[in-house]
N, C-alpha and C positions, 0 to 999 in steps of 0.2 A: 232171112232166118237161116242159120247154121246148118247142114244136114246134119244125121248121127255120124257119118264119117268125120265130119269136120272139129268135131267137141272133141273134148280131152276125155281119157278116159276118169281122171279124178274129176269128182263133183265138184271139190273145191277149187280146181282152176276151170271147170268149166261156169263155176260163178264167178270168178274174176274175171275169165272174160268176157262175159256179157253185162256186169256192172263195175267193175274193180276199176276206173280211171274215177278219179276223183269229180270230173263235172257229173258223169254221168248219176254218182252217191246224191252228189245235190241237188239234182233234177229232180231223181227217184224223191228226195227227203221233201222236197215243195211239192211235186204229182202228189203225195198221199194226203194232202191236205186241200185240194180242191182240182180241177181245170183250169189251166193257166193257157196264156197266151204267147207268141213269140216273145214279144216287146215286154210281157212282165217278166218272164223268164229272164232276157239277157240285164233287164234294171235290177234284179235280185239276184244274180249270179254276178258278185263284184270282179274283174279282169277276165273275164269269160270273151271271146272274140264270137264273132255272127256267125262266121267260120265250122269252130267247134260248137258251139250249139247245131249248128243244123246238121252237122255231122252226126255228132250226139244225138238227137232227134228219129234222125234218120233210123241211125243204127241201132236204134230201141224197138222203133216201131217196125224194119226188118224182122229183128228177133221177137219177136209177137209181145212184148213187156208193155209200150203203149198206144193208143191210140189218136190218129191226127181226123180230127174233124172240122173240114169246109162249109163254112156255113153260106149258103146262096143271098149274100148281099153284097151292096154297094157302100163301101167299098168292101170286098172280101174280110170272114173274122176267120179263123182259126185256131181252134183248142186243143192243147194235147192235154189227155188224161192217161192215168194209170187203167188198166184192163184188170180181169180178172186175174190173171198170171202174175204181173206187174204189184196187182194188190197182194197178191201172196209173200211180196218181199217184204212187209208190213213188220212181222217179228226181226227179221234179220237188220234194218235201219235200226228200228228200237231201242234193237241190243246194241248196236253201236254207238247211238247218242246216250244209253243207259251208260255204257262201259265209261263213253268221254266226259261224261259229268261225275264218275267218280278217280277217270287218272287224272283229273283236273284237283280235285281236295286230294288227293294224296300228296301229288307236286307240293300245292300251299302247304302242307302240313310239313313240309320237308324244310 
């Protein structure tokens, strides 16, 4: 997690960059919709490398957004979900797929 030294002092880039790369949008957008797995993750994120995912992963669950749970079996599962924080981004995605589903009819209408 970022200290307060480290954040920008605008909110709006200190939301970019804790979610502003475009895998991390898609993660966020699949987290709000249930507990996902490594392996469904990288099958749902089309040209996404194992790479940037666990990077991504990582660097979410540093910054307190979500949660990585090891489940004590054989062979090992692991879940990452959105947290409390993580689900607060819940309006801010919305608005996004809200915006994009209407610059998409604007475009056709042109």
């Amino acid at each position: 997690m970022l200290t307060k030294e480290e954040l920008p002092e605008c909110p709006v880039a200190t939301t970019v960059q804790l979610i502003g790369s475009k895998w991390k949008l898609l993660i966020l957008r699949n987290l709000l919709k249930r507990p996902w797995r490594f392996n469904e993750l990288k099958k749902s994120l089309e040209g996404i490398s194992q790479k940037v995912l666990t990077d991504s992963l990582r660097s979410m669950e540093a910054d307190g957004i979500i949660t990585r749970t090891v489940y004590p079996e054989v062979p090992p599962r692991v879940e990452y979900a959105l947290n409390d924080l993580g689900q607060s981004m819940r309006p801010i995605i919305m608005a996004m797929e809200e915006w994009g589903i209407n610059y998409k009819k604007v475009v056709k209408a042109i």
